[in-house]
C-alpha positions, 0 to 999 in steps of 0.5 A, spaced: 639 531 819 632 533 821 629 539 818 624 543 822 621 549 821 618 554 826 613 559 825 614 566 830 621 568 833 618 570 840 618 568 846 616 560 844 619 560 838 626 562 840 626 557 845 624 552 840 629 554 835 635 554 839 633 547 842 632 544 836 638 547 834 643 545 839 639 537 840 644 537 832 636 540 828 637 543 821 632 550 823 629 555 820 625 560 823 620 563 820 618 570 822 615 576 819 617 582 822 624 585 822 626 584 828 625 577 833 622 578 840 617 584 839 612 582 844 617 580 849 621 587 848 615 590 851 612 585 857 613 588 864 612 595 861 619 593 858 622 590 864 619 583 862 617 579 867 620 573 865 617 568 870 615 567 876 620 564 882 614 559 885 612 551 886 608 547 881 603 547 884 602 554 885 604 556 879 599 551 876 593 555 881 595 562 877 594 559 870 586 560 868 585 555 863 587 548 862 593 547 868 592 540 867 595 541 860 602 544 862 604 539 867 609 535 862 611 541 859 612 544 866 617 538 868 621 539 861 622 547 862 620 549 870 621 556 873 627 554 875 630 552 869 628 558 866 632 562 870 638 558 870 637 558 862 639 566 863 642 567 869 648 562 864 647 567 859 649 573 863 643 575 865 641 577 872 635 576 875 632 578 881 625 576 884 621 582 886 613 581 890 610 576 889 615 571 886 616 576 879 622 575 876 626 580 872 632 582 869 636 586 874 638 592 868 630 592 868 631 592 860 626 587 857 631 588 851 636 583 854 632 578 855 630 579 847 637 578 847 639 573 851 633 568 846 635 571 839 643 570 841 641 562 842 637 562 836 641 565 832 645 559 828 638 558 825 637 560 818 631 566 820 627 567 813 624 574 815 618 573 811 611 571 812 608 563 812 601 563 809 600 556 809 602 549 812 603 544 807 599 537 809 600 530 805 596 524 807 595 527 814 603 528 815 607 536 815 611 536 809 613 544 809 612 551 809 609 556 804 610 562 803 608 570 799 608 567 791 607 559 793 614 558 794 615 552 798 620 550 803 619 541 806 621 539 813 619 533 817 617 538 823 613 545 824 613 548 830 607 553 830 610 559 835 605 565 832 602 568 839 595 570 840 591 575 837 593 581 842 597 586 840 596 585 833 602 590 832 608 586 835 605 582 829 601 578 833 595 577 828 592 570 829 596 566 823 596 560 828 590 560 828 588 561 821 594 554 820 590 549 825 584 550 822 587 548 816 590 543 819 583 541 822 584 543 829 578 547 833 581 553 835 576 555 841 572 562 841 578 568 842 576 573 848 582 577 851 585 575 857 589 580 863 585 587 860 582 594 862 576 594 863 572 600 862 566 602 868 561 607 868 562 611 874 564 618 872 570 617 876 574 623 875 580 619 878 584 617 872 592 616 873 591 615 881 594 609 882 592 605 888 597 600 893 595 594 898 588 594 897 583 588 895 579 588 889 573 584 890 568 581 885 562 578 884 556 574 879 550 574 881 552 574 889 559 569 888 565 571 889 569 570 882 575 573 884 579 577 891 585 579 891 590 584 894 595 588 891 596 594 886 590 598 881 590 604 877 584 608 874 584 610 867 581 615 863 576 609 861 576 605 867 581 600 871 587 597 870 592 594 873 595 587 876 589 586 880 584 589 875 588 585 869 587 578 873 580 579 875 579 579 867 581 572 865 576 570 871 571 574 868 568 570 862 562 567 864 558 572 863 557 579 859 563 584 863 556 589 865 553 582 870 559 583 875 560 587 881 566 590 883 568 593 889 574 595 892 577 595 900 580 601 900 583 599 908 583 591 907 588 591 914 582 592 918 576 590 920 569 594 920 570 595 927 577 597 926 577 602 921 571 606 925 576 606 931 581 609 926 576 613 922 574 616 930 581 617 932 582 622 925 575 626 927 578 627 934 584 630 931 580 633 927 574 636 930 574 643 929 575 642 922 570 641 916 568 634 913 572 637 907 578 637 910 578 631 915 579 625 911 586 627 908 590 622 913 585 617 910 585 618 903 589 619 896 587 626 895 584 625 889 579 620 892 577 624 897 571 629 894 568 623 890 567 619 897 565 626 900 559 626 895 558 619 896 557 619 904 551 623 903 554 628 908 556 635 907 563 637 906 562 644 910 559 640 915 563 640 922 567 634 924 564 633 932 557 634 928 557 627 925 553 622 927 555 615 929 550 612 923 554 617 918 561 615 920 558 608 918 557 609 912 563 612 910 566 605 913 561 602 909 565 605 904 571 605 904 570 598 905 566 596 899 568 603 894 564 600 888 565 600 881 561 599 875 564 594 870 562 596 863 566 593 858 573 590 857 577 593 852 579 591 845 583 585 844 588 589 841 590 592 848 589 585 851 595 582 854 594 576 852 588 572 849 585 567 852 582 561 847 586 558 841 588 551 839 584 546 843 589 542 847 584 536 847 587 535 840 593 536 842 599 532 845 600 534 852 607 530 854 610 532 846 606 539 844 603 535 837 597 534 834 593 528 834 591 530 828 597 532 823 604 528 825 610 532 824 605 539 826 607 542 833 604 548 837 607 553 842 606 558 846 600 563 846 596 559 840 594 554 844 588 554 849 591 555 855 593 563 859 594 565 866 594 571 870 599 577 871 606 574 874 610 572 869 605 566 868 605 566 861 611 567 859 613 561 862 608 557 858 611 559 852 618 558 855 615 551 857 611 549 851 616 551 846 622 547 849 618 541 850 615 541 842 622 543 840 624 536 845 619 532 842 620 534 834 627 531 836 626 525 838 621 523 834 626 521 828 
């Protein structure tokens, strides 16, 4: 009987774990918390996005780094298959905007629950491993605290990013695959904040069906519609999140960013819109005619920057005034700052290069017998329930491979 190792009981690893498992593998799974799944526990602000129920290709256009890599592992373990792989174990799903699957409970824990039940015939070593055992370029084992040894004939590395380094994502894949001579390229966070400098004082406003636009040196990088929220910091959000994964070429502060506030309507439009509302409300101060217009919250803000006086009468304002509240509201700016800290990243982009990595089997070109999974690999993508399926993906398919390569 096989015997294999893998390292990290998140979502990679237990997927890994309970298919070597089922395929007749002796598994022992390796993992240094006390309890399986911390971080997929907390995805989705702890609904879990769990995937996301799209084709191939669009799901290939939503990852950021190396699409190319996932197309094998995709055809072993696809969205679909995901989902079939729940819903058989009693886990209703539903598919909310934007194709994000989630359970129907909302609980993120029945999904931890779902993966830990099907890993659960493996042997679970709660300890942490501290290095790879490498003999004459095959895997050989395991080491852990005190230099105990464990032999298998297959490693499967599952140990996530370094985001979230307190679900115990602390970059020790990273760590075991230089040891292994891989390149592990440079870690940035991925799906994050960002801090501006603004002086907004908007934090907690929460803003829908807008388009968050930006841009390096007069290129679009990112456009897209959706939702986003202002912090005590800065921006955040699924929009803000994915626009962050685009933004690595340069230092976050050489963006420009600006919002649509009104996206459904053209220039010409929202004047149109904008003079309906000043009719109604032509006897009013300007102060006091934009509430049909904006989030309360927004509207002293925009007041202060259309330059116009907000005891100003209504039917006093002049077309070239009017135009420069359209401006506005069609091009809100920002002033990006920072990311966060990694550690508050979603996800890291960077890790494991996958030009030393088998793409159609998850091992290494280097190390025979050694495998890598989910979040340490090189590979992200955007906001959606993308990343999770990676894991899901590439755990089931280096689990496969580890199989049939005996």
């Amino acid at each position: 009987m096989k015997k294999i190792a893998v390292i990290g009981g998140g979502a990679a690893g237990l997927i890994a774990a309970g298919t070597a498992h089922e395929l007749g593998a002796s598994v022992t799974l390796f993992e240094k918390n006390a309890k399986l799944g911390r971080k997929v526990a907390i995805t989705g602000k702890g609904r879990c996005n769990v995937t996301n129920n799209c084709s191939e290709t669009e799901f290939m256009s939503n990852v950021v780094t190396n699409p190319r890599f996932l197309y094998s592992a995709l055809s072993v373990f696809s969205p679909a298959d995901t989902m079939e792989f729940f819903e058989s174990r009693k886990v209703k799903l539903k598919t909310e905007r934007g194709n994000r699957v989630f359970p129907v409970s909302d609980r993120a824990y029945d999904i931890v629950d779902a993966l830990g039940a099907y890993a659960s015939k493996c042997k679970i070593i709660h300890e942490a491993v501290t290095s790879l055992v490498i003999e004459d370029g095959e895997i050989k084992g395991v080491c852990v605290a005190g230099s105990k040894r464990y032999d298998f004939d297959a490693v499967i590395v599952c140990t996530g990013g370094a985001s979230y380094p307190l679900t115990g994502s602390t970059g020790d894949g990273y760590r075991f695959a230089k040891e292994a001579g891989h390149t592990v390229t440079p870690l940035r966070p991925a799906l994050i904040p960002i801090d501006t400098d603004d002086g907004y004082e908007l934090a907690g406003l929460s803003l829908k069906n807008v388009v968050l636009n930006v841009s390096l040196n007069g290129k679009k990088v990112f456009s897209d519609i959706g939702e986003m929220l202002f912090t005590h910091s800065g921006i955040s959000g699924p929009l803000v999140l994915s626009a962050s994964s685009l933004m690595s070429k340069a230092k976050v502060s050489e963006y420009t960013m600006s919002i649509d506030l009104k996206p459904a309507l053209d220039k010409n439009a929202l004047d149109k819109r904008i003079l309906s509302d000043f009719e109604k409300y032509k006897q009013k101060n300007f102060g006091n005619a934009l509430s049909d217009l904006l989030p309360i919250k927004m509207i002293p803000l925009v007041i202060g920057m259309s330059g116009i006086s907000e005891y100003k009468k209504v039917y006093d304002i002049s077309r070239e005034e009017r135009l420069k509240i359209v401006d506005l509201l069609k091009a809100f700016p920002l002033t990006p700052l920072a990311f966060r800290h990694l550690d508050e990243a979603i996800v890291t982009s960077g890790g494991v290069s996958v030009k030393e990595i088998n793409p159609k089997t998850m091992e290494s070109k280097l190390v025979r017998g050694l495998y890598f999974a989910g979040e340490v690999l090189d590979v992200d993508a955007f906001t959606g329930g993308f990343n999770l399926q990676i894991a899901f993906s590439t755990g089931r398919c280096a689990a496969l491979s580890a199989i049939e390569d005996f």
